[in-house]
N, C-alpha and C positions, 0 to 999 in steps of 0.2 A: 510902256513896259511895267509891269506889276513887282514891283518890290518886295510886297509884303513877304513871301517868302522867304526872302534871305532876308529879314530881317528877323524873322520866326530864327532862323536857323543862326543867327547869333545872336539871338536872345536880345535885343537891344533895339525900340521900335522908334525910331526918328521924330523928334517936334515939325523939324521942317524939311519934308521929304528932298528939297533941293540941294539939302549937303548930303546925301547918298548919294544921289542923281548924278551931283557932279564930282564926287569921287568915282564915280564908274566913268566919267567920258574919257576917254583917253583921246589926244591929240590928234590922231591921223582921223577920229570920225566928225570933228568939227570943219577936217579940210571939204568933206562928203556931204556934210550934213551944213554949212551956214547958218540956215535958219535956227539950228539947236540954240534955246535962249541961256544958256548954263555955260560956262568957262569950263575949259578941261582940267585934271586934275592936279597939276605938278604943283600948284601952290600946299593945295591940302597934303600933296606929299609930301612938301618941304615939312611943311608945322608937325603931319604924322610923325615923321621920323626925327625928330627932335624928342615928341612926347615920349615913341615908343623907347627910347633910350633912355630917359630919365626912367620912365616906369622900372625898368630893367635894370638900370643904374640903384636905384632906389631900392627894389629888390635886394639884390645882393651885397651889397652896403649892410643893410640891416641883419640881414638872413646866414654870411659866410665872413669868417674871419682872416680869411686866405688875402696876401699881399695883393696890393694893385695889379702889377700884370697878371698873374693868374683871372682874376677879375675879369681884367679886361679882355683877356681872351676867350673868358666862354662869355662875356655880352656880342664878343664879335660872332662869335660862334651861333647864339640866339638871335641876330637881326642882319644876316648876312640873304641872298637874294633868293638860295636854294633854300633854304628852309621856310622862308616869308611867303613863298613859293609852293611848297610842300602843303603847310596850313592851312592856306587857303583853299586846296581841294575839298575840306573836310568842311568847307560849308560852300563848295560849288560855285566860288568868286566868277567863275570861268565862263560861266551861263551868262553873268549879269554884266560885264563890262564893253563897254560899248566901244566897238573898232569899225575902223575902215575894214571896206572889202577885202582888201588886200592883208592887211594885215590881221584879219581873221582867217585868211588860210594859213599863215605861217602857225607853226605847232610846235616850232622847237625852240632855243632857246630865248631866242626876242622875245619869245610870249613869257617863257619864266620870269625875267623883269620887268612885262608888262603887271604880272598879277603879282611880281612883289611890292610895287611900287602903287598899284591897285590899293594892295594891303595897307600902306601907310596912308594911301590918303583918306582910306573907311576909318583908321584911327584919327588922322585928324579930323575927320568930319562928326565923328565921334565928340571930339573933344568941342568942335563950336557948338553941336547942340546941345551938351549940359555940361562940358567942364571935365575935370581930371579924373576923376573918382569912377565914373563908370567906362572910362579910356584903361585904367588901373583894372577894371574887374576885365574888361575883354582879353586887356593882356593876360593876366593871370590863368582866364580859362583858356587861350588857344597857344600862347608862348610860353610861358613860364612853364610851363608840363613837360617840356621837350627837356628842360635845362638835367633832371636826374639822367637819361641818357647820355647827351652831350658829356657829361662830369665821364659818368662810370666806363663810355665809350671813347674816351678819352677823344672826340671829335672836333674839340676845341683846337687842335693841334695841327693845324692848317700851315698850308707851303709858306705865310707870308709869315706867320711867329716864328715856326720853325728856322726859319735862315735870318731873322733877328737874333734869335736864342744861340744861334751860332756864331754871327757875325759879332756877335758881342764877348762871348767864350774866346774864340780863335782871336780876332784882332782888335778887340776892345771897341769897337764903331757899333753904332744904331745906323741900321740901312736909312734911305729915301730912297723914295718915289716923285717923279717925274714924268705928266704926258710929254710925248716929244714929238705927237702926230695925233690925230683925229678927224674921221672923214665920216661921211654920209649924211642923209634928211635929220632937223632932229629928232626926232620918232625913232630912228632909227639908227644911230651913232655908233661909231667905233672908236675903238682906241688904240695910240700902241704906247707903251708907260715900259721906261729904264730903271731899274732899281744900282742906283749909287751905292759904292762904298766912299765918302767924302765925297771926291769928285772924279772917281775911276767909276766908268759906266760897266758893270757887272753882266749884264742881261737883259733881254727885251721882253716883254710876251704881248697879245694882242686880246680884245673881247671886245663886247659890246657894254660892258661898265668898264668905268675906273677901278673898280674893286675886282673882277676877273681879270682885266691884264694885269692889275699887280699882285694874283698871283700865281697868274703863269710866269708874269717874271720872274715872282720869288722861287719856282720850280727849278727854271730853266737855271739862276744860280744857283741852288744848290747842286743844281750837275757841274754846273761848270767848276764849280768849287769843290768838288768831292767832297759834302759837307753831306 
């Protein structure tokens, strides 16, 4: 597979082509593929998504004077799975990541957290070939750009703050979350996550991350709460 392209198109060309390489494998094409000599990507996803939050963290730290949760709700806002997802169209991640057969037909949402998760491990692989500083400029030119929307659009303001900002108003509590189920291949996982008040179980919702069931759970409470 030829690279060079999308690396053209994020500005940013590899020492050692093998940490691109194997932030593109994703898990189900090593079932397929055996002989592929490259590990699949969920390590570089782990280290990604570390960086790409300190980067983000680091940002707005220096950048906005606004208290902590405010903060912290538009970084959830900027490194959540639909947007990391979004981004990545706009250099065609979608071309280059390598799946099983199968799960290169699916088109709907498994693949969004296929290429958000895609996205974090190109930032960590990023970051093994030279370090912080050019992980720092990728963010800046494909995430950080979103964040004046996110603010003005107020889209930070997602089901799972929202019924915090309430549970905390109305009865003085900070919700949790709890998986209380999880079924399927890992490639392909599900969830189902209770959002607690202490220890009155509130609401359920169901997804394919821990981060979308909890928050369709934090939805489905705030109906149940008429909040």
């Amino acid at each position: 597979m030829d690279i060079s392209p999308l690396e053209q198109k994020i500005g940013y060309s590899f020492s050692n082509k093998d940490h691109l390489l194997t932030a593109l494998t994703h898990r189900s094409y090593l079932n397929e593929n055996p002989k592929w000599p490259l590990d699949h990507n969920e390590r570089l996803e782990f280290l990604g998504d570390a960086v790409l939050e300190l980067v983000v963290t680091e940002f707005l730290f220096n950048n906005y004077p606004n208290p902590e949760g405010e903060l912290t709700n538009w970084r959830a806002a900027l490194v959540n799975a639909v947007i990391l997802s979004k981004i990545s169209n706009e250099f065609d991640l979608n071309e280059y990541v390598l799946l099983s057969r199968g799960e290169a037909k699916d088109t709907g949402r498994a693949r969004q957290y296929i290429l958000a998760n895609a996205f974090e491990s190109l930032i960590g692989a990023i970051y093994l070939d030279s370090g912080y500083e050019p992980c720092k400029e990728f963010i800046a030119r494909f995430v950080l750009k979103e964040l004046p929307e996110i603010i003005s659009q107020k889209l930070y303001r997602d089901a799972k703050s929202l019924f915090q900002e309430k549970a905390q108003e109305k009865v003085g509590i900070t919700p949790t979350y709890e998986v209380v189920d999880e079924w399927g291949p890992d490639h392909a996982r599900n969830f189902k996550v209770g959002v607690f008040l202490e220890k009155e179980l509130i609401a359920e919702g169901e997804g394919p991350s821990k981060q979308e069931a909890q928050q369709k759970a934090a939805d489905e409470g705030l109906k149940k709460k008429n909040w």
